[in-house]
Structure formats: structure tokens, C-alpha cells
Phi, psi and omega in degrees: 000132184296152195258066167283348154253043202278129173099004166297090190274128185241139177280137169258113159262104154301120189242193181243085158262047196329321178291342187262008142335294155288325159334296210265017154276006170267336176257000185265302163344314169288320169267030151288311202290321172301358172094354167255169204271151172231147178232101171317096180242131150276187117285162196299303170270017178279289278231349190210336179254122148259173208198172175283007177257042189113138165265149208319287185316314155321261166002283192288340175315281177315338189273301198311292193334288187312320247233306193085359166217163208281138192255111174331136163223002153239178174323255168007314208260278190322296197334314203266005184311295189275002182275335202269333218037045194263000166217143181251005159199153176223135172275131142204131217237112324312150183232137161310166166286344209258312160278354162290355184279322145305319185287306198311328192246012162078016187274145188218107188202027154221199178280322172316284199285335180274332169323319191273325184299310192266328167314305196271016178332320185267358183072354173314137178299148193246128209202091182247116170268073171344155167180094186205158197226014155218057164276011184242341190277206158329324192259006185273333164292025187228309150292320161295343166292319177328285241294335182241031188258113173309165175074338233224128148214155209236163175276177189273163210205110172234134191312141199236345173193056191288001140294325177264314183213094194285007199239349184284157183209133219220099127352131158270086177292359167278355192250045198273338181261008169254356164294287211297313186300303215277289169312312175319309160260045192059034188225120151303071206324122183249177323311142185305307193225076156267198210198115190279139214272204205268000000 
């Protein structure tokens, strides 16, 4: 695999969209593998509740493993990413309606959100992979503020069952290192939100 991001440090931040988890731990895996350094961040609750898709202690094993380093999981942890310069871009995968509803409203009240808060201190891109089962819902004024939130870019995003849960909205997480490339130079990938056809 080619190192096209080699000497990149990218903040990986994770939040709890638990099922979507191996997904985007298989794309922290892929830009490892791509030559970039990742520097791990959780959220409070990414970070302590298990579920069936793992436990909190799993969860946090496999992220460290991949990573190579112990994973910020509070405020405290997150605070110096940008004063330290320590990511020249930050990811976050999976990211809920619930912190983009936060980052959209300047609230900073997990490792998450000050991770993205201190990162963007530097104007640095920002590369949010949505995984929420109400973005069409309550929470779609909240993502649509991103959308027009300078710094703020996103993976591309498609109803994953728009019959049963027609307000859900699901990140194509394979397409998260061409978001990271696609950002990097200032380009949003479109379409934002399409429909994978049959």
C-alpha cells in the first residue's frame, strides 16, 4: 500500500456509535498502514460502555494497538493537541448527531469535542464521519451548520435503511482516507449524502 500519508499526524477521534466501530477501526488500520502517525482520541462514553459489539476494555485495547499509543479519553488529555501541535488534521470516526450537535454549538464537554476545539485553534481541517439514526431528524440543523462551518468536512453519507429508519444517515467509511486526502486540500467530496444504488 503506498505511504501517501507518511509523516501525517492525524488526531483519529472516536465517539458511540458502537456498531460502527469495526468499521472505522479497520480505516484507523488503513491510514496507519498509509505512512500516517495517529494519535487516538475517545469520548467518555466511546470509552467505558460495553456493548455487543465489545467491551469498553476490547474497544480500548484494539484502538491503542493500532495506534501505538495509549488513547486520550478525557478533556485533560485532548487540551495541549493544539497548543503541542500535535495533529495536522483530525478525524472523527465514528462521529454521532450528538457531538456534531455539540462541535455545531461550540460546547466542549468530552475529549472529543476539546480534541476537535483545540486542534481547530490552528485552522486545521476537521473530517467527520456522521453515524446517527436521527441526522434527518432533530439533529439535521446541526449538521447542516458544519456543512457551512469552515475547517469542517465530512465523509460522504448514505441512508443505510431508508425504509425502517428513514432519518438515519451511515459515513461510507472506506471512503475516509480519500475525505483525509480530499480535505487536506481544501475540497469537500460530493456528493455529501447519495443513495448506493442496487
Amino acid at each position: 500500500m503506498s505511504e501517501i500519508f507518511r509523516g501525517l499526524k492525524i488526531g483519529f477521534a472516536m465517539t458511540g456509535s458502537f456498531c460502527t466501530f469495526k468499521k472505522c477501526f479497520e480505516q484507523a488500520e488503513i491510514l496507519k498502514n498509509m505512512g500516517a502517525e495517529l494519535i487516538p482520541i475517545m469520548s467518555e462514553n466511546a470509552s467505558h460502555i460495553s456493548t455487543r459489539f465489545g467491551s469498553a476494555e476490547e474497544n480500548m485495547k484494539k484502538f491503542s494497538e493500532i495506534c501505538g499509543k495509549d488513547v486520550m479519553t478525557s478533556i485533560s488529555d485532548a487540551e495541549p493537541i493544539g497548543p503541542e501541535n500535535m495533529t495536522d488534521i483530525m478525524v472523527v470516526a465514528p462521529c454521532t448527531s450528538n457531538t456534531a450537535s455539540k462541535l455545531a454549538n461550540s460546547i466542549t464537554d468530552t475529549a472529543v469535542t476539546m480534541a476537535v476545539k483545540s486542534h481547530l485553534r490552528s485552522g486545521k481541517p476537521v473530517v467527520l464521519a456522521i453515524a446517527s439514526n436521527d441526522s434527518l431528524l432533530g439533529s439535521a440543523k446541526n449538521i447542516g451548520e458544519l456543512f457551512n462551518r469552515k475547517n469542517y468536512y465530512f465523509v460522504p453519507m448514505l441512508q443505510d435503511d431508508c425504509a425502517k429508519k428513514p432519518a438515519s444517515l451511515v459515513s461510507e467509511f472506506s471512503m475516509l482516507p480519500q475525505a483525509v486526502s480530499a480535505a487536506l486540500e481544501g475540497i469537500q467530496l460530493r456528493p455529501i449524502i447519495y443513495h448506493k444504488s442496487d
